[in-house]
C-alpha positions as semicolon CSV with decimal commas, in nm:
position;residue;x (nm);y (nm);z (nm)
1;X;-2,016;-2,930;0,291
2;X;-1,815;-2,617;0,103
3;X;-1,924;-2,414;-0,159
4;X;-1,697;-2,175;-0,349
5;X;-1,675;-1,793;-0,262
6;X;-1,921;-1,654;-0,531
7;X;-2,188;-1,922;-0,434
8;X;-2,542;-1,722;-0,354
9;X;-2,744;-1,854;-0,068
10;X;-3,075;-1,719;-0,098
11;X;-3,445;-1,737;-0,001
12;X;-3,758;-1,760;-0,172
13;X;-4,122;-1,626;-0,180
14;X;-4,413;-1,597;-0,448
15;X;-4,686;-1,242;-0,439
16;X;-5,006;-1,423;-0,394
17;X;-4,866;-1,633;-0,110
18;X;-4,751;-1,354;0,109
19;X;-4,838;-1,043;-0,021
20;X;-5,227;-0,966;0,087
21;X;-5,379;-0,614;-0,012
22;X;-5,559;-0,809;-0,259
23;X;-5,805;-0,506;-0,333
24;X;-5,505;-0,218;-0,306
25;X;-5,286;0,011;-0,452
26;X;-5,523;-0,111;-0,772
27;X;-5,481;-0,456;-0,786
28;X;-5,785;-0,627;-0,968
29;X;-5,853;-1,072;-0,932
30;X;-5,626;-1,272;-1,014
31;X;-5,739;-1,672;-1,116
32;X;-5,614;-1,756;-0,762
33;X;-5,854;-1,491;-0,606
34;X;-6,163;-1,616;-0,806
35;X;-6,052;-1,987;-0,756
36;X;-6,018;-1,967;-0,358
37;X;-6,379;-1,879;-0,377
38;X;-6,495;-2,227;-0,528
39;X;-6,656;-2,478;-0,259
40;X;-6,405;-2,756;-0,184
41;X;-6,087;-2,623;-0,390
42;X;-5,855;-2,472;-0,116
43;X;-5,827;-2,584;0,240
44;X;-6,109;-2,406;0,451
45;X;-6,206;-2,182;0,197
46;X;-5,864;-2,003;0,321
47;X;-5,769;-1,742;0,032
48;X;-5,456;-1,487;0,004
49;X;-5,704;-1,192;0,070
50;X;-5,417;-1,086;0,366
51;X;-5,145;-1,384;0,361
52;X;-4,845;-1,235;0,532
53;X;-4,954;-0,889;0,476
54;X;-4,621;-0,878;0,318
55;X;-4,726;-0,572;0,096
56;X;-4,753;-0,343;0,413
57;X;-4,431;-0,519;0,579
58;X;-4,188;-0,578;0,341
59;X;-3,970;-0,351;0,567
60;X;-4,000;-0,550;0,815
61;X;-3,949;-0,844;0,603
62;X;-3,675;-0,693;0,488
63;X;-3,495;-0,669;0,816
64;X;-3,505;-1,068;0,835
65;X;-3,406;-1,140;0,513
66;X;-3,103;-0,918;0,656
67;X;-3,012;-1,085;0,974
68;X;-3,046;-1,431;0,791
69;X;-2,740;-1,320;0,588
70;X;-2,843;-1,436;0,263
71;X;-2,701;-1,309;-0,068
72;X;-3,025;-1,250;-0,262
73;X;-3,409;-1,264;-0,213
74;X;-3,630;-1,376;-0,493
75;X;-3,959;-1,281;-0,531
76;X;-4,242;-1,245;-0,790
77;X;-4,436;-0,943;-0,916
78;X;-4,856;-0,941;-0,952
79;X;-4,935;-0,905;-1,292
80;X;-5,331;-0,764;-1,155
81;X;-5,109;-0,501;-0,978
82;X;-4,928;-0,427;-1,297
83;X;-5,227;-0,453;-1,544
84;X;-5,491;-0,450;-1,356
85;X;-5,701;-0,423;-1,661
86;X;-5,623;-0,528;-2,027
87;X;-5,404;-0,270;-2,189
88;X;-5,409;-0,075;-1,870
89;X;-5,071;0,029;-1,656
90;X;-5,098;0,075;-1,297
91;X;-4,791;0,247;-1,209
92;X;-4,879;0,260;-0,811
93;X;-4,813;-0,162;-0,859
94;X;-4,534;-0,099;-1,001
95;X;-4,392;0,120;-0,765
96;X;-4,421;-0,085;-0,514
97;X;-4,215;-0,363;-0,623
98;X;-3,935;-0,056;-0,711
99;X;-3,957;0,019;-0,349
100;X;-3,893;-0,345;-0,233
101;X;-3,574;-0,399;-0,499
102;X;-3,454;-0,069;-0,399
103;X;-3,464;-0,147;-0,041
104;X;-3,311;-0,482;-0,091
105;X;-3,022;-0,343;-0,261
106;X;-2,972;-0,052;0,022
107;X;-2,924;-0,377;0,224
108;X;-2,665;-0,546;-0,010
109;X;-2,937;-0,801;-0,097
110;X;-2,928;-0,868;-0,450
111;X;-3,332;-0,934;-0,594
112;X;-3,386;-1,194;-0,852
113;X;-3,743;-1,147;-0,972
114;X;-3,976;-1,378;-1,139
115;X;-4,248;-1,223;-1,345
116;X;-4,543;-1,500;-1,377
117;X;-4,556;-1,729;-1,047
118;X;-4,916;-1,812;-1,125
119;X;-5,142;-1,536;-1,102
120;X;-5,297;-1,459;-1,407
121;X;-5,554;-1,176;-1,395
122;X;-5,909;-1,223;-1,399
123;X;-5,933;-1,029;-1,729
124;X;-5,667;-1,253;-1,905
125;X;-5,882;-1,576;-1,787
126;X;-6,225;-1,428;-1,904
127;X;-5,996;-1,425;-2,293
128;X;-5,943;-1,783;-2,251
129;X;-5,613;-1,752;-2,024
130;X;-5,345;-1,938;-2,119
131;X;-5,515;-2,124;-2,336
132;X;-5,567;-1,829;-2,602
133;X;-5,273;-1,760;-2,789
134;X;-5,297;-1,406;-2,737
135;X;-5,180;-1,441;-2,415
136;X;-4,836;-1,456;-2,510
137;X;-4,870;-1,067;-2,676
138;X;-5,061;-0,985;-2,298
139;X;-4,751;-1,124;-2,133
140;X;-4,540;-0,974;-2,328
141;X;-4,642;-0,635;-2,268
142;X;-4,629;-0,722;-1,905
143;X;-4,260;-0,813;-1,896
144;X;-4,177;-0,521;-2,115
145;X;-4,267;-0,308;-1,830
146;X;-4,140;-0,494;-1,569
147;X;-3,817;-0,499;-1,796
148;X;-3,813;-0,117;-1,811
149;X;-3,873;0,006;-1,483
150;X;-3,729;-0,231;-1,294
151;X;-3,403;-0,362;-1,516
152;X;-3,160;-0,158;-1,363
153;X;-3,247;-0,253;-1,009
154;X;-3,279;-0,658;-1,072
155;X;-2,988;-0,880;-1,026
156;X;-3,174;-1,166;-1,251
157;X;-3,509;-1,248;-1,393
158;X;-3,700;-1,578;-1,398
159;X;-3,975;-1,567;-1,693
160;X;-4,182;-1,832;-1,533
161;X;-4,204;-2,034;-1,200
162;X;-4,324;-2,397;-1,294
163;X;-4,482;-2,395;-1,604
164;X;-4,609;-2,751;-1,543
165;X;-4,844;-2,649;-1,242
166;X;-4,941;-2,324;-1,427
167;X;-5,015;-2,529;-1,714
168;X;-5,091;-2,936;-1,638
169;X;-5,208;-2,858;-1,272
170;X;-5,422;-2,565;-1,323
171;X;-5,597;-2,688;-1,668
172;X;-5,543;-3,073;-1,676
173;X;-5,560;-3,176;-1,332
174;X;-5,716;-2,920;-1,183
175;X;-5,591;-2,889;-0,846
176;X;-5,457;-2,496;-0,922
177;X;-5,667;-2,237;-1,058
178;X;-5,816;-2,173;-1,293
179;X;-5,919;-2,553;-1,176
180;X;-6,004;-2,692;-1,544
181;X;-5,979;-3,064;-1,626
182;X;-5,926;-3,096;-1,982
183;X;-5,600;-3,197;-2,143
184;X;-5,611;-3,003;-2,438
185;X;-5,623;-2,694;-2,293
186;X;-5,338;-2,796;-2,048
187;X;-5,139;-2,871;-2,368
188;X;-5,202;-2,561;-2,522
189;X;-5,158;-2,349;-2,210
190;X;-4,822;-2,505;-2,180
191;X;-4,722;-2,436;-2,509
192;X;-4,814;-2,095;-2,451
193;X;-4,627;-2,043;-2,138
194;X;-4,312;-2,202;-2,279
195;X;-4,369;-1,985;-2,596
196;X;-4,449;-1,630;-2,376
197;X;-4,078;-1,746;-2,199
198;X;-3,908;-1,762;-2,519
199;X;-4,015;-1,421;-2,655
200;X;-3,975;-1,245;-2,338
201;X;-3,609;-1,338;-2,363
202;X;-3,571;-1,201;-2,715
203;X;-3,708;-0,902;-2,599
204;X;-3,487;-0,847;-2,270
205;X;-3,209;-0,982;-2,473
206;X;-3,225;-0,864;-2,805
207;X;-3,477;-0,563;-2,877
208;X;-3,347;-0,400;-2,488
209;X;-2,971;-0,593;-2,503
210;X;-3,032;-0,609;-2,154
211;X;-2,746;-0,769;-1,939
212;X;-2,913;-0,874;-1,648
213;X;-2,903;-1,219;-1,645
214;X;-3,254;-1,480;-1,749
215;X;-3,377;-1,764;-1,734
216;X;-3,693;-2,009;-1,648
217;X;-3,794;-2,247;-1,345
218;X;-3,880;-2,552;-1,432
219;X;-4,021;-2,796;-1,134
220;X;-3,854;-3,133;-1,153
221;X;-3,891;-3,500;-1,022
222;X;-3,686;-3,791;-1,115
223;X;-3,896;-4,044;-1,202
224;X;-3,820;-4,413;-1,099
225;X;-4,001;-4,782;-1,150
226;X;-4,129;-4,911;-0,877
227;X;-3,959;-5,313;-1,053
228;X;-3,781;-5,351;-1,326
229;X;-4,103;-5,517;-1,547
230;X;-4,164;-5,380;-1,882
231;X;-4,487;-5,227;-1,788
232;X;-4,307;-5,046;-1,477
233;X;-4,052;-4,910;-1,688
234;X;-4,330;-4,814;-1,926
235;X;-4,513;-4,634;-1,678
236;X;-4,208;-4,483;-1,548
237;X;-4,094;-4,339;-1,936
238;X;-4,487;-4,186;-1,973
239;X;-4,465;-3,994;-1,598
240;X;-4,059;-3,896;-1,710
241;X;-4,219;-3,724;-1,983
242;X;-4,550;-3,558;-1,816
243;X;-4,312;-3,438;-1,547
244;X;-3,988;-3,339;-1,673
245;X;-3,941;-3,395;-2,096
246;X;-4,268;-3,219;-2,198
247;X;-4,036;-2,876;-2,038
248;X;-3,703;-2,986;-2,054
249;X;-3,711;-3,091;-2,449
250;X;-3,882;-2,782;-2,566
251;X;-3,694;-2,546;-2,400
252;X;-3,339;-2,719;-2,425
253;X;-3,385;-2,940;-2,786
254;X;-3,705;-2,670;-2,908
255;X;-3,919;-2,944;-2,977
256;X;-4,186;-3,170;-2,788
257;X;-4,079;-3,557;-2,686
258;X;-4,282;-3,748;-2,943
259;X;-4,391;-4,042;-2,752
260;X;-4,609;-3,786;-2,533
261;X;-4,720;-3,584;-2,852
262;X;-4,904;-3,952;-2,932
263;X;-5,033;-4,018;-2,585
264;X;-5,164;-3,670;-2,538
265;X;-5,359;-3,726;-2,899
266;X;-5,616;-3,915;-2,765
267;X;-5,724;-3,579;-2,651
268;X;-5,518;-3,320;-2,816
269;X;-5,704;-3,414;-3,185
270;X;-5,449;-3,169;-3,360
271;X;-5,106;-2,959;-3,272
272;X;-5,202;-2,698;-3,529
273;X;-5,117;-2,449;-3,182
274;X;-4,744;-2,496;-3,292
275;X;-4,663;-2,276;-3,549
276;X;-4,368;-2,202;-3,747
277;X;-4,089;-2,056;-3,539
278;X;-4,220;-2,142;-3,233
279;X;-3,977;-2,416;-3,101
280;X;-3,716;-2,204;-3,215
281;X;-3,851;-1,930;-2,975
282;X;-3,890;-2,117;-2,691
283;X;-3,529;-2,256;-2,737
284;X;-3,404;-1,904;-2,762
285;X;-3,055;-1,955;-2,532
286;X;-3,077;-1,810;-2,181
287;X;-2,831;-1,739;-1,908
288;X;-2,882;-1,951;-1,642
289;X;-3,161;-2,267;-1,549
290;X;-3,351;-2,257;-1,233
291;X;-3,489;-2,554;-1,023
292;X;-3,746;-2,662;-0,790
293;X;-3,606;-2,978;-0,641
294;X;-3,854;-3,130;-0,384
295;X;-3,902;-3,542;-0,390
296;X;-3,908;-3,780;-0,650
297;X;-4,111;-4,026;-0,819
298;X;-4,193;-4,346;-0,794
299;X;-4,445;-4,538;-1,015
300;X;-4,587;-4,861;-1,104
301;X;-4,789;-4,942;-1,429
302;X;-5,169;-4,897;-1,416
303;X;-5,339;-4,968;-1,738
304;X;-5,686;-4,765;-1,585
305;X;-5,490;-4,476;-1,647
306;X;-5,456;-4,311;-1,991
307;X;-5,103;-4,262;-1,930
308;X;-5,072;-4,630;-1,786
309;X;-4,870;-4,481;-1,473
310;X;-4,986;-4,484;-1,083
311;X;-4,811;-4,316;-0,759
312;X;-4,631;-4,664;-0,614
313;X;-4,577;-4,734;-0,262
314;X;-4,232;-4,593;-0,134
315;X;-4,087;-4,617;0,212
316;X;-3,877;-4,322;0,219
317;X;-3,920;-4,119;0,535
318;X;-4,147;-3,843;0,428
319;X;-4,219;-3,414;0,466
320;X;-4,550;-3,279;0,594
321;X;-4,675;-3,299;0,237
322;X;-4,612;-3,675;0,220
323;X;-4,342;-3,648;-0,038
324;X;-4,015;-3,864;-0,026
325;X;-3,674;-3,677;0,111
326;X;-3,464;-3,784;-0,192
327;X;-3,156;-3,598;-0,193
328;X;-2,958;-3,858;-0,358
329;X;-3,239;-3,867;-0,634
330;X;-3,166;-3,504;-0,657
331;X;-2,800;-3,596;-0,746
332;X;-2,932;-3,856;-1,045
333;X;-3,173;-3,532;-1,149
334;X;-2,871;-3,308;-1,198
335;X;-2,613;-3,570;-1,325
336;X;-2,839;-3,657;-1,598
337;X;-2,963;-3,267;-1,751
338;X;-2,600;-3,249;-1,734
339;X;-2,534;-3,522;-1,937
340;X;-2,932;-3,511;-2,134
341;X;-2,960;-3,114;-2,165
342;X;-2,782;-2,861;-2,042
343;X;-2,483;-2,679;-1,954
344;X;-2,602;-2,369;-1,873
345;X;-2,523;-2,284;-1,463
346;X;-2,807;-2,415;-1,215
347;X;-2,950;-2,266;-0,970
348;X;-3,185;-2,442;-0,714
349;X;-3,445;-2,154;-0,728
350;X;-3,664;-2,352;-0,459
351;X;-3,573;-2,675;-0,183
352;X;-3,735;-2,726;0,129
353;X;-4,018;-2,885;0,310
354;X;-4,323;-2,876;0,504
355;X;-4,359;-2,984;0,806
356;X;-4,640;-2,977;1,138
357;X;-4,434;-2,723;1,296
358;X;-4,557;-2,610;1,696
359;X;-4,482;-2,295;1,858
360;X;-4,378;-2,362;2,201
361;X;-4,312;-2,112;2,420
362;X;-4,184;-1,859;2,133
363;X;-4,000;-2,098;1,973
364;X;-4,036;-2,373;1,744
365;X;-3,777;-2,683;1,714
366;X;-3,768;-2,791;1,333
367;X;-3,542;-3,033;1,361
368;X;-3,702;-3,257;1,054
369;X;-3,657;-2,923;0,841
370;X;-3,275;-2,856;0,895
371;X;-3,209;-3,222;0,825
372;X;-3,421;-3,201;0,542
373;X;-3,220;-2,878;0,345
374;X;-2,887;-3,010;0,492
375;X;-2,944;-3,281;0,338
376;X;-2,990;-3,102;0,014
377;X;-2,707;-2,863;0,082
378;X;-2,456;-3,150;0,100
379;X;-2,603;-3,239;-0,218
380;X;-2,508;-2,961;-0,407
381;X;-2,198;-2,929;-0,280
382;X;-2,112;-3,294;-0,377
383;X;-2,243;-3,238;-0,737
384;X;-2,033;-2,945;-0,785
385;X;-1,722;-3,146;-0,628
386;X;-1,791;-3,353;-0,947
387;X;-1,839;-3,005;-1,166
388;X;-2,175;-2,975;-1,211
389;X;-2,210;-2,592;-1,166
390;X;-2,464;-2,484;-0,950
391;X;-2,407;-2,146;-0,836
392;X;-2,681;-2,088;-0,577
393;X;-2,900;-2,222;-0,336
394;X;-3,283;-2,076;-0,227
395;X;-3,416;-2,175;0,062
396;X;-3,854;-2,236;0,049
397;X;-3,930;-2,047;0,224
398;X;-3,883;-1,720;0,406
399;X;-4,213;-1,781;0,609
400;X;-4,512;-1,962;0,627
401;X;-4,736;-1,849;0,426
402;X;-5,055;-1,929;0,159
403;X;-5,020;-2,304;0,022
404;X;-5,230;-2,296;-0,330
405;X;-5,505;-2,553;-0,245
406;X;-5,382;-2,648;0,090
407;X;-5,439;-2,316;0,228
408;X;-5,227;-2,195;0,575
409;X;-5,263;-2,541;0,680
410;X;-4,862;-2,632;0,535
411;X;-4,558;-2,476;0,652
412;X;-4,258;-2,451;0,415
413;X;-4,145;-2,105;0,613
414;X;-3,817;-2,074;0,830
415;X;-3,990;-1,781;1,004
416;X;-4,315;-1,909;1,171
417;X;-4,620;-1,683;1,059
418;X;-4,895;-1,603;1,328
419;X;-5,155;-1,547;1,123
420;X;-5,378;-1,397;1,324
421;X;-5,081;-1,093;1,463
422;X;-4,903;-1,075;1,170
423;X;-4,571;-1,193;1,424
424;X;-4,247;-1,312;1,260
425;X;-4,098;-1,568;1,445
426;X;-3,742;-1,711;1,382
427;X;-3,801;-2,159;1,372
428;X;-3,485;-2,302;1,488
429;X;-3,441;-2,336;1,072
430;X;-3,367;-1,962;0,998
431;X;-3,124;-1,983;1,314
432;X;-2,922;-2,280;1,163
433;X;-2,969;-2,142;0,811
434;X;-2,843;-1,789;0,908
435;X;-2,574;-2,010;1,094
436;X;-2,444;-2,208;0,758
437;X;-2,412;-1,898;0,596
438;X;-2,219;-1,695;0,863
439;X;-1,947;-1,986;0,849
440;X;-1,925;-1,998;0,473
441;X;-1,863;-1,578;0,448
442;X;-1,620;-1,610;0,725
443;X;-1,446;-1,900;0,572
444;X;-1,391;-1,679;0,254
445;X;-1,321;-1,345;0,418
446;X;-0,955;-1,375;0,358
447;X;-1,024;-1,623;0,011
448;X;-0,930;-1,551;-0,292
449;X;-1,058;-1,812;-0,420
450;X;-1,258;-1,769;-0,784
């Protein structure tokens, strides 16, 4: 594999996964806080009260992100540490997410910094969350902070990481917090998200004609039949569009796919939440698209369902989370927004996988984990052999750390987390990671190639 000079290898974390001090420098609850607290929601009742006590090592942290060799580090801010209370700044939150940029750039590591990766203060939810329209104006003054103190010290921003779990997984399915199960809120939420996105570009781009380059994360799966029968390919259309088109058309076309407008109505009675203007908004051009890449799907048509789709049986080897390792899925994924959506430059803002890693003797030997991102890393560089642009790669993720519902019993990290000391610990991952990126700066040392 090759990548051109100005690719950007990176890595990847999220706050509530590895930050802990959930009760300091004035943070208030977040939905995650309240929802780890529910009987039977998260793994063990485990909660991100410490995580990686990231907040009082990010030094430390820092160090590694260092010696991997990476290009750029991107991480998310709190909101509950910025506004810990409607209408109220906490400056002390904010200040500590100056420190880390600042300290990244001292180290010639450029931070890209998402501002919503899920955890929605306590105070928003008790308003109706995402589901209440105000939200958007709540986010907004959010990012407007965010945008002012930390602009000049940000090398991009993501508005939102995965609007489809914020939105479908937290208030359709359930599964994230705030753990509701009702599909018109999840439809409304999403609309919100997407719209909250839109405006906080206009207002980076147009009201603070900002340069710093933004865009959003969208999670995708390509979604595939398990045979060829009409009612396969049926169920395969309806999980394309809860997955990927609900996102994709909105934010690329500004306007919903209309086949899922009509299965949603069975519970979505009216789309009166759409008002004038707002497709436009949540079309409003950005710089760059960020991805989540980690399996595909495969389905088979189950007319039980409301959306007449099932999981189908696949016999692709597998990661620790049971998903398929599709890399050449991946490739169909990017040759078709290419062709469907998009020509905006890509960035995969997340790849990687879980797996039951061991600690042996100080070390641990992820074999199925290197295979698994170099894998993925030969698949980028083929799709840009055929011109499809993507300028970066981040490794999920810098270390072990919280899981949503599955607690600290998945591993995504390179660096192996001890939970109970707090140790860093370098998986045989980071080593080969750090390794791949040594050989690409030394190919280009002398390059002057564009």
């Amino acid at each position: 594999m090759h990548f051109k000079k100005d690719f950007v290898f990176g890595t990847a974390t999220s706050s509530y996964q590895i930050e802990g001090a959930h009760n300091e420098g004035g943070r208030t609850p977040s939905i995650w806080d309240m929802f780890c607290d529910i009987d039977g929601r998260v793994f063990e009742k485990h909660n991100g009260d410490v995580a990686c006590d990231h907040y009082h090592r990010y030094e430390e942290d820092i160090k590694h992100i260092k010696k991997l060799g990476v290009d750029t580090y991107r991480f998310s801010i709190a909101w509950p540490r910025i506004f810990p209370a409607k209408g109220e700044y906490n400056p002390e939150g904010m200040a500590f997410y100056k420190n880390l940029a600042l300290c990244l750039r001292e180290e010639g590591i450029k931070p890209a910094v998402t501002i919503y990766h899920w955890d929605l203060p306590m105070w928003a939810h008790e308003e109706g969350g995402w589901v209440n329209r105000e939200s958007v104006d709540w986010f907004l003054d959010y990012a407007k902070v965010c945008f002012e103190e930390l602009d000049d010290i940000v090398d991009s921003w993501i508005t939102h990481n995965e609007p489809w779990c914020a939105g479908f997984l937290g208030y359709h399915v359930g599964v994230h917090a705030p753990g509701h199960r009702d599909m018109n809120e999840a439809v409304r939420a999403v609309h919100h998200i997407l719209l909250s996105h839109g405006k906080a570009v206009e207002l980076l781009k147009r009201e603070m004609t900002s340069t710093t380059p933004i865009g959003i994360t969208l999670n995708l799966s390509p979604m595939y039949a398990k045979t060829d029968s009409a009612n396969d390919r049926l169920a395969m259309n309806n999980a394309d569009g809860y997955s990927n088109r609900w996102f994709l058309d909105p934010v690329f076309k500004g306007e919903y796919p209309v086949d899922m407008m009509n299965l949603f109505s069975k519970y979505v009675h009216n789309f009166d939440f759409i008002q004038p203007g707002d497709m436009e908004t949540i079309s409003t051009a950005c710089d760059f698209f960020g991805i989540n890449f980690y399996s595909r799907g495969i389905v088979e048509f189950n007319a039980a369902n409301d959306f007449l789709k099932a999981d189908a049986y696949s016999d692709y080897e597998k990661t620790g989370m049971g998903w398929d390792i599709a890399p050449n899925e991946f490739k169909d994924l990017i040759r078709r927004l290419r062709a469907e959506y998009t020509d905006l430059p890509i960035y995969i803002t997340e790849n990687g996988a879980a797996f039951d890693d061991v600690l042996e003797n100080g070390e641990v030997h992820d074999d199925n984990r290197i295979d698994y991102v170099r894998q993925h890393l030969e698949a980028v560089s083929d799709l840009n052999d055929e011109g499809m642009n993507i300028q970066g790669y981040y490794l999920w993720s810098l270390m072990d750390n919280f899981e949503w519902s599955f607690g600290y019993e998945k591993r995504f990290g390179i660096l192996y987390i001890d939970f109970e000391t707090q140790e860093r610990i370098w998986k045989d991952s980071a080593k080969w990671y750090a390794g791949v990126i040594a050989d690409h700066k030394a190919k280009h040392a002398d390059s002057v190639e564009a």
